[in-house]
N, C-alpha and C positions, 0 to 999 in steps of 0.2 A: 177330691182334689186337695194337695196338699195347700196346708193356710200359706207359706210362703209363697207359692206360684202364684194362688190367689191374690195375697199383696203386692205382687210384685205383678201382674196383671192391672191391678188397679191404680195403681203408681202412674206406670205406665200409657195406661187408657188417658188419664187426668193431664199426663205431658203431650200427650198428641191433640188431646182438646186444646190442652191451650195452646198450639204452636198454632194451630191451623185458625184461631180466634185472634191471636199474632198479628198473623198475616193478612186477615182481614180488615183490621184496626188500622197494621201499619201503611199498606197499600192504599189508603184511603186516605192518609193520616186524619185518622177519628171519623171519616165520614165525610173529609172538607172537601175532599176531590175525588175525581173518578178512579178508579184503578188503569194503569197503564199496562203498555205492555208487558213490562217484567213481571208486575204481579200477577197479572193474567197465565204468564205462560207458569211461576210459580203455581196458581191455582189447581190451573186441570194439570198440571203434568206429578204436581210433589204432593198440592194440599187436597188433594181426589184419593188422591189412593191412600192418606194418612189418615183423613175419615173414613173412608173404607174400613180400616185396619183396626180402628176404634169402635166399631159398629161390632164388626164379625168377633172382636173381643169380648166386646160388652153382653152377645147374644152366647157367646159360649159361657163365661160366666155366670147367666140368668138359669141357662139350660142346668146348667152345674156339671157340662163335660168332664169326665176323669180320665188324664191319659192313664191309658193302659197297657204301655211298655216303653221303651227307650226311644224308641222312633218317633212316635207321639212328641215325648218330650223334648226332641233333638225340633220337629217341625215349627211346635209352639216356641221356643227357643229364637228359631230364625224368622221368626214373624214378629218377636216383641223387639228382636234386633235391628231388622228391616223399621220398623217402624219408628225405634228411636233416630236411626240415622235420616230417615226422611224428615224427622220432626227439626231435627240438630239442622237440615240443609232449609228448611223454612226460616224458621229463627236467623237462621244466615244469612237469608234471601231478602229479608223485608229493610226496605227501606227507609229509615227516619228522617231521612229531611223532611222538611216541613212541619213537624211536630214534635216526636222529639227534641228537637236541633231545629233552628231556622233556615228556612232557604234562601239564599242572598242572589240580588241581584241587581246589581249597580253600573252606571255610568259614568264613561271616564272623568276623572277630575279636571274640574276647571278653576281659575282664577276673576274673583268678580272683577270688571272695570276699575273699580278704587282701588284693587292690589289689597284689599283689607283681608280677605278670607278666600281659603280654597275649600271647594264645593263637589256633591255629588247627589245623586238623588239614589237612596237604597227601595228595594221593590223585595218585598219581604212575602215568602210562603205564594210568589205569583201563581196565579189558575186554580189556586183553592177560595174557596168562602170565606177563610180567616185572611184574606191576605191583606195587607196595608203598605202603606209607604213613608217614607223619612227624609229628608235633608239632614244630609251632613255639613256640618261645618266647621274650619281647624280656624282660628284665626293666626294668620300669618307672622304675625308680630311676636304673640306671647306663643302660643302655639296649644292654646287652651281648644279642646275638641266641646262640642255638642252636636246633640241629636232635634230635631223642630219634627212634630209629626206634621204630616201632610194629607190634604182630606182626598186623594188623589182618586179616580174610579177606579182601581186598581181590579176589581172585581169585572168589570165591562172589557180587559183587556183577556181578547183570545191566541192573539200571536203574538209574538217581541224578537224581533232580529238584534242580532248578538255579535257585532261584530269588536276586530283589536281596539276599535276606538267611536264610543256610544256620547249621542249629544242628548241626552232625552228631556232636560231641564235648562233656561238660563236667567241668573240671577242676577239682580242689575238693582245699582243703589237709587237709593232718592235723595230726596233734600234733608229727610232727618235723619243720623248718622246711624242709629239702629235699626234702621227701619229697610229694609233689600222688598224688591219686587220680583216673585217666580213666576218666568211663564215656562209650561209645556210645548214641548216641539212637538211637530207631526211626526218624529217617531220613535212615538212613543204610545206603541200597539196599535196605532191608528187611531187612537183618541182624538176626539173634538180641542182643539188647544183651550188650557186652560190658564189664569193667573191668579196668585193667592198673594196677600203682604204678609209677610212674615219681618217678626218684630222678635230678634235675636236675643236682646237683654230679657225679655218676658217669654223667649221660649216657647211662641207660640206664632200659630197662622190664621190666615181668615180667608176664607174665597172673596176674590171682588172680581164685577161684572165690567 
């Protein structure tokens, strides 16, 4: 076999491995969630036959096949082409939110009772293992933004409705002026309702019972 086929055989094996490892990685993002249905149907329809394709290469190169005329080479030709363009339509196929790139997922803003700050609660990477949650806060006035993490079960939520206009959090002042009380609303995935104080100047929250 000549050594550039060979090279270029082996190139090539090395790009369908990693697309189809890609698509494994990305559809999972890293292992945090299940594969859904796009990745599923990428798998057995695109990333099946591109392991395939990887394999049946790999076992001709072990063998040390040599084409032996034009036709030969015209076949191996549209199998290493076939398989790049399955590889290219994988890479294309996977998904990055959640991992790459965060997955947002927020409710609509509200205004606290004192008029002091407008609010929302962010739902970050929901239905995977890594996911977490946030309050946002813009303060009205100066128009200074922050973020407060939030110790929310975010991981216990199995469904979330999504409609034009989402109440999942509400903030309400107290007697010391940095100080807001969060509670969760019932829907918000069906969660048990929960309240944290969150103390805005320190940037920080606490669960209270």
């Amino acid at each position: 076999m000549a050594t550039w086929l060979r090279l270029l055989i082996i190139v090539i094996i090395i790009f369908n491995v990693s697309s189809f490892v890609w698509l494994l990685l990305g559809s999972t993002a890293y292992f945090q969630r299940e594969m859904d249905i796009v990745g599923t149907f990428y798998l057995l329809i695109v990333g099946i036959p591109v392991l395939l394709l990887a394999i049946l290469f790999t076992v001709f190169l072990i063998k040390g096949t040599v084409p032996t005329n034009g036709v030969h080479y015209i076949g191996i030709c549209l199998g290493l082409i076939l398989s790049l363009i399955l590889s290219a339509i994988l890479i294309h196929g996977v998904n990055s939110s959640g991992w790459a790139k965060e997955k947002l997922e927020s409710d609509s803003p509200k205004i606290t009772a004192d008029g002091k700050y407008e609010y929302h609660i962010d739902l970050i990477n929901l239905f995977q293992r890594n996911s977490k949650a946030r309050l946002y806060l813009r303060n009205v006035s100066t128009g200074e933004e922050k973020f407060i993490p939030i110790n929310i079960q975010t991981r216990k939520i199995k469904t979330l409705a999504v409609g034009k206009v989402n109440h999942w959090v509400l903030l309400e002042p107290t007697d010391i002026d940095s100080q807001y009380i969060l509670y969760t609303t019932k829907d918000l995935g069906r969660l048990p309702e929960e309240k944290f104080k969150i103390d805005i100047l320190a940037g920080t929250s606490s669960g209270v019972k």
